[in-house]
N, C-alpha and C positions, 0 to 999 in steps of 0.2 A: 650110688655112693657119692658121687658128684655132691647130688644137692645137699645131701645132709652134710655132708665135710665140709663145702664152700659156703654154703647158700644157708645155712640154718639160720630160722627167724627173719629171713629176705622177704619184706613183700614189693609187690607193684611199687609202692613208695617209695620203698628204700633206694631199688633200682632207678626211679627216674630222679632221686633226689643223687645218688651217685651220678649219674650221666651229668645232671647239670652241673655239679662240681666236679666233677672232671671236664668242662667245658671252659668253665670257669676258672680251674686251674692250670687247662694251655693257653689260656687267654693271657694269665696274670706272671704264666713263666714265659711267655715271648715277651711283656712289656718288661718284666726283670731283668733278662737278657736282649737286649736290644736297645731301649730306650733309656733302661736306669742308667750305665754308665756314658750315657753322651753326657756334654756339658748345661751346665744347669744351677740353681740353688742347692745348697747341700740335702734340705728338707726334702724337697723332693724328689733327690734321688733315692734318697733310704725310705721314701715312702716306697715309688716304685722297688725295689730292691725289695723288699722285706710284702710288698704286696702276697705273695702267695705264699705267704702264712695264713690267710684268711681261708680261701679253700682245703686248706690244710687242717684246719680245725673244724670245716665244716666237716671233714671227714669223720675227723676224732669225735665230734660230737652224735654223726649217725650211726658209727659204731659202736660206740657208748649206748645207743638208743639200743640197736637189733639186738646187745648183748645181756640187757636189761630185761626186755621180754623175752628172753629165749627160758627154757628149764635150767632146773639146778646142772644138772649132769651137763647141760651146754654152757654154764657157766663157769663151770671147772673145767673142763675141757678148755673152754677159752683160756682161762687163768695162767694155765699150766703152758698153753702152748705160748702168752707171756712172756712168762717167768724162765721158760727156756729160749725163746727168743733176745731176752736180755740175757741172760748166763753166757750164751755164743757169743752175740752180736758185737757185745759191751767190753769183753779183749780184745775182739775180731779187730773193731775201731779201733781202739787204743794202740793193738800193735801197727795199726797201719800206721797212724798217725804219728808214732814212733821213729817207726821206719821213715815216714817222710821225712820227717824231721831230719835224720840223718844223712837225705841225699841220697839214700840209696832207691827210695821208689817216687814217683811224681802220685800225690794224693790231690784227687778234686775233691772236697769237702762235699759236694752236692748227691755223692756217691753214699753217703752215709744212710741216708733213708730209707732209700731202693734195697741196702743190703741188710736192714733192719726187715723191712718188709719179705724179704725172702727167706730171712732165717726164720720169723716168725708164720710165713706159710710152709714151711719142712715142720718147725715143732709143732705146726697145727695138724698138722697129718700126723705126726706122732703118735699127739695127744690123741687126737680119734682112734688113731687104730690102737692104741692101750685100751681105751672104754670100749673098744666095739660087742 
């Protein structure tokens, strides 16, 4: 169940092109936190700062790949688990960010990706076990 629910359309590739962006992106979030806010040019702090968007979109782009060759039925699957992934995610944020707003919770913005990415591995398991 593993592979087909995680892994579908995963090759050899995928996997070592995941590993080196994920190398690449502790690489580029210690220079974000670390180096970008010492003193400096303003240019090159928000380069560093903003540096890991780049492995960030190498992501988006390999997922964009695996879900391209995958089948129909794993394309909808993916869609769906999307689509509920935003429907959660996207008040989840909002009321937090709400909330912070008003002093009542402390919001790290950096938080927001990680609980995107979680909401959309529950809808992804969902979505599979609706199609199973």
């Amino acid at each position: 169940m593993f592979r087909e629910l995680w892994c579908a359309g995963a090759t050899r590739r995928y996997w070592w092109s995941s590993f080196g962006l994920l190398l690449l992106y502790t690489l580029t979030i210690f220079l974000a936190l670390k180096v970008a806010p010492a003193s400096g040019p303003p240019l090159w702090r928000t380069l560093g700062a903003l540096s890991p968007l780049l492995p960030l979109l190498g992501f988006v782009h390999l997922e964009y790949q695996r879900i391209r060759s995958a089948d129909e039925l794993r394309q909808r699957i993916e869609l769906e688990a999307c689509m509920i992934a935003l429907v959660v995610g996207i008040p989840l944020l909002t009321a937090w960010g709400l909330l912070g707003n008003a002093g009542l919770v402390h919001v790290n913005p950096l938080f927001a990706a990680p609980s995107l990415v979680a909401a959309y591995a529950l809808a992804q398991f969902y979505a599979y076990w609706r199609y199973r």
